[in-house]
C-alpha positions as CSV (number, residue, x, y, z in Angstrom):
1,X,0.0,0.0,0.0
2,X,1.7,3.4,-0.9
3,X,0.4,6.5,1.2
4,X,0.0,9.5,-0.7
5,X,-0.4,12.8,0.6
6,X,-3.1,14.7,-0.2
7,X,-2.9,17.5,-2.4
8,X,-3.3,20.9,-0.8
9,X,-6.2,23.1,-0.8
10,X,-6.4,26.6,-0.9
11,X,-5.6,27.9,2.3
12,X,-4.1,25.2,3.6
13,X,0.0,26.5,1.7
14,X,2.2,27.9,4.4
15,X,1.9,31.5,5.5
16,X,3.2,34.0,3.3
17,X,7.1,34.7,2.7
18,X,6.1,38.4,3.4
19,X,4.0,37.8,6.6
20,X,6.6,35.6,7.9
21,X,9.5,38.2,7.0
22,X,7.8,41.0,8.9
23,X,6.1,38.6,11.9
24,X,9.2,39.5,14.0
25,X,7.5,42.9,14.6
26,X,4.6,41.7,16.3
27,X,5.1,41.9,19.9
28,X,4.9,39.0,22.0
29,X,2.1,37.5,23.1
30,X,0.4,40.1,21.2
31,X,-3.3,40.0,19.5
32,X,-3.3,39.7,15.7
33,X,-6.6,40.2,13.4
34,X,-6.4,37.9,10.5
35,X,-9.0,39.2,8.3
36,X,-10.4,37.4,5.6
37,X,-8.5,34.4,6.5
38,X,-9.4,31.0,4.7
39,X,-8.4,28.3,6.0
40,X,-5.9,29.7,8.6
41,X,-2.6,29.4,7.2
42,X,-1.6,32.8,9.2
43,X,-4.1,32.4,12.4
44,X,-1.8,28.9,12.6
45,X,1.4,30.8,12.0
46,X,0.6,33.3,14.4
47,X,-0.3,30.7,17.1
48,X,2.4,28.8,16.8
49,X,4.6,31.9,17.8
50,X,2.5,32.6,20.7
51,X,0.1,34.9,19.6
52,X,-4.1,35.4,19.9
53,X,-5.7,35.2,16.9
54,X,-8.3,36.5,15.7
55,X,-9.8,35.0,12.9
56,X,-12.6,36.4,10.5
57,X,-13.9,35.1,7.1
58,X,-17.2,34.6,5.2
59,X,-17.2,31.4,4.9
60,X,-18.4,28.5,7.9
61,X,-16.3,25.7,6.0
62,X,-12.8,27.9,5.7
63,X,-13.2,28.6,10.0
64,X,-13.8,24.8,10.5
65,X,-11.2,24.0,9.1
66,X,-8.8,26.1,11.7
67,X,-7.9,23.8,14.1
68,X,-6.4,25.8,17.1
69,X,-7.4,26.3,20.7
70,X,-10.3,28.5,21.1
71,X,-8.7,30.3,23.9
72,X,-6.0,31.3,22.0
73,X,-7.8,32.0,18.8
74,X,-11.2,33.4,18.1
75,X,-13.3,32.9,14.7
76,X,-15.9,34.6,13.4
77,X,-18.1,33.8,10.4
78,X,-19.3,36.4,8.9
79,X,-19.5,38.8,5.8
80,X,-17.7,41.8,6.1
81,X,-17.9,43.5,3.0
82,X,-22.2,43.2,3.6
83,X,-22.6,43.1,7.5
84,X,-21.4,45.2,10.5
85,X,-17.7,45.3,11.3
86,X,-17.9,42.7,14.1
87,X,-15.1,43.9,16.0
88,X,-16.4,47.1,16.4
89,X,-14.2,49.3,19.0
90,X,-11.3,46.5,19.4
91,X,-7.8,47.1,18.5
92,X,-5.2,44.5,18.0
93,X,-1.4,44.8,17.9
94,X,-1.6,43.6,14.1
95,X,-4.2,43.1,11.3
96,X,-3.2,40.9,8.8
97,X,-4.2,40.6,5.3
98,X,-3.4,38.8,2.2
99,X,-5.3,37.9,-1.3
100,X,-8.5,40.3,-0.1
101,X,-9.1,43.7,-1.5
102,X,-12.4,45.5,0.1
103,X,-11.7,49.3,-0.5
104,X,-14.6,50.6,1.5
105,X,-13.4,48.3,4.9
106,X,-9.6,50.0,4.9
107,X,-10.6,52.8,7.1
108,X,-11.7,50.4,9.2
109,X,-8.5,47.9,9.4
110,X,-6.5,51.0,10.4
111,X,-8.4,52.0,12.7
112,X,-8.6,48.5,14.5
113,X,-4.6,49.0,14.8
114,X,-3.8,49.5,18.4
115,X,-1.2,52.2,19.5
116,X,1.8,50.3,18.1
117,X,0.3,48.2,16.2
118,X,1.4,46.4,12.7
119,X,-0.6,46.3,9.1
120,X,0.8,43.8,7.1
121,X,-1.1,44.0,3.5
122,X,-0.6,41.7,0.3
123,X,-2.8,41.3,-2.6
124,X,-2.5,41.2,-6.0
125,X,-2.2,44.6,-8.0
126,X,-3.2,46.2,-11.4
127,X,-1.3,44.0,-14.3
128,X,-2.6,40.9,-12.8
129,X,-5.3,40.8,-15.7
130,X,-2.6,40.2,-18.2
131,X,-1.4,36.6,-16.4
132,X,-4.6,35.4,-14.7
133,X,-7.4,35.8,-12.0
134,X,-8.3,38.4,-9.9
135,X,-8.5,40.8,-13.0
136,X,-11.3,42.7,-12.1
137,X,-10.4,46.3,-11.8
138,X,-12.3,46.1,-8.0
139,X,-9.9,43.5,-7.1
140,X,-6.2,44.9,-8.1
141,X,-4.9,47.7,-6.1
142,X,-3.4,50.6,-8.6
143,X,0.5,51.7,-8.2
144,X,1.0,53.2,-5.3
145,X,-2.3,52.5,-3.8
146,X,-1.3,51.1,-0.4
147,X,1.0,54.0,0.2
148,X,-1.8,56.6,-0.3
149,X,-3.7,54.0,2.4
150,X,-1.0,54.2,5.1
151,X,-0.2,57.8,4.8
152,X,-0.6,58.2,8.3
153,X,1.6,55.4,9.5
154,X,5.2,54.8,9.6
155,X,5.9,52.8,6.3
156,X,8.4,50.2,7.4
157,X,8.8,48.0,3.8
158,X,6.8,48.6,0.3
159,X,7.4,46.4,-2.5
160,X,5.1,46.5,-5.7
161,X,5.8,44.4,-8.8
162,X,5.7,40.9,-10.7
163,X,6.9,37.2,-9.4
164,X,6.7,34.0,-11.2
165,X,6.6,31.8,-7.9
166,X,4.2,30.2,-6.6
167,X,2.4,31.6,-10.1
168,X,2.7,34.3,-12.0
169,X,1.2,37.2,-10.7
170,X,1.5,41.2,-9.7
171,X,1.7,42.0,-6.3
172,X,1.9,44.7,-4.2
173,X,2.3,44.6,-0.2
174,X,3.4,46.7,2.8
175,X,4.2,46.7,6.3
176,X,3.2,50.1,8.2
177,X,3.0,50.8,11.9
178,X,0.9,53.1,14.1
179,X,3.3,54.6,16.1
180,X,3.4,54.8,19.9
181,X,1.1,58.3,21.2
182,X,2.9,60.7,21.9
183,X,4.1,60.8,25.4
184,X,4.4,56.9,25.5
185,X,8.3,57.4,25.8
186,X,10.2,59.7,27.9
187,X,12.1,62.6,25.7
188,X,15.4,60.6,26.0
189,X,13.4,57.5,24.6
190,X,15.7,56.6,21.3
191,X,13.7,56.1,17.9
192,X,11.6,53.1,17.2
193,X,13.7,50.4,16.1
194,X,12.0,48.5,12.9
195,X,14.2,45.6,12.4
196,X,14.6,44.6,8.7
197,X,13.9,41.1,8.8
């Protein structure tokens, strides 16, 4: 008998090379949203660095399928582009996004950033309709777009472009911070340090 194993599903990849480059400035034992999440590829990345999840996404079957200890990660099923924000006045010490593009809800995502707290964004970008799906215009953030977002945050890392691996696609992602209200430091505080990778 020859075991096989068994193809893997969307969702189920490992996190992102960009979520995991930029996880180290998550504080620890901090609270992470993962928004839109799938099947939990980041909510189990997260938790196994000892960090609470919280995990949203439309769809029951995707949440099943995360597998981690309810009292260090929270789901929630529902639709966020058509319902209430659910997480109305929490904060987190990161919100985490990847493959998801809902324009109206990025107020919102910035604004569930606690003082000090991380974005790190990655979706695909305008060019993507020339090599495959998303190509709606709805779906594909325009040059720069993230930037204009985060204008109010400390941009740490911005990359926008093409890659050929895992598939060919445009991309474009960034890792920006809320920083610390003023009169969190002391005046001889030295400057946030934002290790690069």
């Amino acid at each position: 008998m020859t075991l096989t194993t068994p193809p893997i599903g969307h969702g189920d990849e490992a996190a992102s090379a960009w979520v995991q480059r930029w996880s180290h400035l998550l504080p620890e034992g901090g609270s992470v949203l993962d928004v839109a999440c799938g099947r939990g590829r980041h909510a189990r990345w997260f938790h196994q660095r000892g960090l609470r999840v919280v995990a949203v996404d439309r769809s029951a079957e995707a949440i099943a399928a995360i597998d981690l200890p309810p009292e260090r990660c929270e789901t929630c099923v529902t639709d966020i582009e058509n319902g209430p924000w659910p997480f109305s006045g929490r904060q987190f010490d990161a919100v985490v996004v990847t493959n998801y593009l809902w324009r109206p809800l990025l107020p919102t995502l910035l604004a569930s950033l606690a003082s000090g707290g991380v974005l790190i964004y990655e979706t695909f970008a305008a060019g993507n309709e020339t090599v495959g799906k998303p190509s709606r215009p709805d779906f594909l953030l325009q040059p720069g777009e993230l930037l204009q977002v985060c204008q109010a945050l400390r941009i740490v890392a911005f990359e926008e472009g093409f890659e050929d691996r895992p598939s060919p696609r445009f991309v474009q992602r960034i890792v920006a911070v809320r920083e610390l209200k003023a009169g969190s430091g002391t005046p001889t505080s030295p400057p946030a340090r934002y290790r690069l990778g």
